[in-house]
C-alpha angles and dihedrals in degrees: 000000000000132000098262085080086066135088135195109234116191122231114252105201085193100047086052093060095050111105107222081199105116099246103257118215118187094214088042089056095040089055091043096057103036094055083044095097124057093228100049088055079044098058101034081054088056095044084050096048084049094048096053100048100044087059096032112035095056089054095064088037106058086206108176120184093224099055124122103161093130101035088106084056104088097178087063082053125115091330109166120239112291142152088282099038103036102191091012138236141307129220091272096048101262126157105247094209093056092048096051087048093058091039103056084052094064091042092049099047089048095058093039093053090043096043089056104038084061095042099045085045089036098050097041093044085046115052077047095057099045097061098040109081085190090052087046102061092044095042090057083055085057103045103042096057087043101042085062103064120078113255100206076057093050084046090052106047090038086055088045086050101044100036135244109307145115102252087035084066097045088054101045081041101062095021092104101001094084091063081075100053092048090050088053096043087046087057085055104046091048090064096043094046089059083061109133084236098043088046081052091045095060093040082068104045102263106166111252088236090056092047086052098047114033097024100037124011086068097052083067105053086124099046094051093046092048088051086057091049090059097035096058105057095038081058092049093048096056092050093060098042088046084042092050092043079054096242134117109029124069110251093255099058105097102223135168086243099047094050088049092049086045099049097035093103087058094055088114103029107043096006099174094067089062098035101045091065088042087052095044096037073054088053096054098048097048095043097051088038106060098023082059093037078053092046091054096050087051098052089062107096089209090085088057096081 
């Protein structure tokens, strides 16, 4: 070996500083992973579809629960889906596709409204309740007499006390729903706050609300989304059982539950007016409930490795 196999290779300050390391971006990653499966893109398309045409579609119908403009028209009677009447016709000569539509909006808004006013209450109280050792012996009170009683029986004396309307179920929806959620959020927090840096952070002062809400609510993105995935159907869900028992929502208000209610003594002799709600109220469910379950998967950043 002499020196001639050797070179001479001059030093580059600037190429030293570069980081061969791909830049990671949490959103980047979320969107990457969650559009990585066919069905998820498949079912974020239907709840899309869904979405559009249960707040659009009513604006251009002018559908109203209480119209019987064409109940003297027998030939708009009862007719069976069909190029003309796409989901068919009603006994008072409805359109049954202008009436699911409307339907689902009302069903849908219900559940979102409801979903956000617990998890905005049951985060906050939450996070609150899982650092304060005081909170937290007052809050168990709370919660143990609440958590044993059934909460579809709350929701349904509260609608009996307040009185059929929209805003009366939301209230007597996340009254007490929102106690779940905390108690949740307080498991969590528990178990973030124990963290060697959190335990650091608070060595040195750092204020308790900074800690939640910069060291420890965004570690649970996904937690919290998953909580919502599960939240919104369950929502949607009460409203059409409490809408099908015929209480909650006023009796000019169109709702999945209330057409299913309405159509159920036709289930064997015109059965598409009851099961086309019933598929629709299905497609809803599944569709917000994976593409959200997917969602959460996505928003930890564990699978981003």
């Amino acid at each position: 070996m002499t020196e001639n196999d050797f070179a001479v290779v001059s030093l580059d300050n600037k190429e030293n500083e570069k980081i061969d390391t791909p830049k990671y971006s949490y959103w980047g990653s979320v969107a990457k992973k969650f559009l990585f499966s066919k069905i998820t893109i498949f079912m974020l398309a239907l709840m899309t579809f869904i979405l559009l045409m249960s707040f659009i579609q009513p604006l251009f119908s002018g559908y109203s629960l209480s119209s019987v403009g064409n109940i003297n028209d027998f030939n708009a009677r009862y007719n069976w889906p069909s190029l003309k009447y796409w989901f068919g016709t009603d006994a008072d000569g409805n359109s049954l596709f202008d009436a699911i539509w409307a339907g689902a909006r009302t069903s849908i808004s219900i559940g979102v409204i409801a979903s956000l006013i617990t998890e905005v209450i049951g985060v906050i109280i939450g996070s609150i309740w899982g650092v304060s050792k005081k909170i937290d012996r007052i809050m168990l009170e709370i919660y143990n007499v609440i958590a044993n009683v059934p909460s579809l029986l709350i929701i349904i004396v509260l609608s009996y006390s307040f009185g059929n309307g929209f805003w009366n179920l939301i209230f007597a929806m996340t009254c007490t729903s929102w106690i779940g959620t905390a108690y949740f959020m307080r498991v969590q927090v528990m178990i973030m706050r124990e963290r060697e840096y959190n335990v650091a952070s608070k060595t040195l002062g750092t204020p308790m609300n900074r800690i939640i809400f910069r060291n420890i609510l965004p570690y649970l993105t996904s937690v919290i989304v998953t909580d919502v995935s599960m939240a919104l159907p369950s929502f949607i869900s009460y409203e059409v059982f409490l809408s099908f028992l015929g209480v909650g929502l006023s009796q000019n208000v169109p709702s999945l539950g209330r057409l299913i209610s309405q159509y159920s003594p036709y289930m064997t002799t015109y059965p598409y007016l009851f099961w086309l709600p019933v598929l629709v109220l299905a497609l809803i469910t599944i569709s917000l409930y994976i593409t959200g379950q997917r969602l959460a998967d996505a928003s930890d950043p564990r699978t981003h490795m």
